[in-house]
N, C-alpha and C positions, 0 to 999 in steps of 0.2 A: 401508197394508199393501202388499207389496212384492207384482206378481204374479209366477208363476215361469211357464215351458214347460219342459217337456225333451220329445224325442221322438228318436227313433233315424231316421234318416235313410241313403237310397244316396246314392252318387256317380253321377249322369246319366252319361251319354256327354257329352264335353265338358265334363268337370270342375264340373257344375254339380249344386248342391245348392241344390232345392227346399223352402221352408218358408210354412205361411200362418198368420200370425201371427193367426189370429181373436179372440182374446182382446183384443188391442189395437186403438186406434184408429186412422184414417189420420194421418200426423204425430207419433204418439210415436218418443218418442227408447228405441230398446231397445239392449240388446248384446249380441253373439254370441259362443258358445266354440264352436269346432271341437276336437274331437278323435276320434280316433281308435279303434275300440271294439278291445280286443285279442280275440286270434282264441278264448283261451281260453271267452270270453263268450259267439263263435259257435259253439263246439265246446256249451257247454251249450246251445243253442237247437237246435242241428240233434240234438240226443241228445233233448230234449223232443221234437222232430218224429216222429223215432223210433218214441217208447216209444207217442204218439199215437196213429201209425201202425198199430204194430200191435196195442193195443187194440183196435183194428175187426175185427182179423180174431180177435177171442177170444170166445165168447157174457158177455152182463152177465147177472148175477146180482140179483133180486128179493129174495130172502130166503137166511138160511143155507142153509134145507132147499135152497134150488135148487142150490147151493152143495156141499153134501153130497153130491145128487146127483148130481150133475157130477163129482165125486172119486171117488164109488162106481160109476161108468159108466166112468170109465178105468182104476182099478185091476182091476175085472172086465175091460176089455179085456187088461191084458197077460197074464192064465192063457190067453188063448185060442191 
């Protein structure tokens, strides 16, 4: 069976790109594909970072009821 790695990777300062092959032994013979990730792919990563993001600043919810209550505590906010 063939083994695979993939891993996303930066480009260092000085054009160097760091990988540690742990999987394999000293002396195997592997092969490498560089490419390139398109920005599309970063654009959804930093949109997850985001949405993360601002989860923290929302309260989590245990049950519906908390849920409820949380809805029924803002909509009574805005008659005031």
């Amino acid at each position: 069976m063939e083994a695979v790695m993939k891993k996303t990777l930066k480009v260092l300062p000085g054009h160097v790109i760091e990988l540690d092959p742990g999987q394999f032994a000293v002396g195997d013979t592997v092969e490498v594909e560089v490419r390139k990730v398109e920005k599309s792919l970063n654009a959804v990563l930093h949109a997850l970072e985001e949405i993360h993001e601002s989860l923290k600043n929302h309260p989590s919810f245990g049950t519906a009821w908390d849920v409820q209550g949380y809805i029924n505590e803002e909509r009574n906010s805005w008659d005031r």
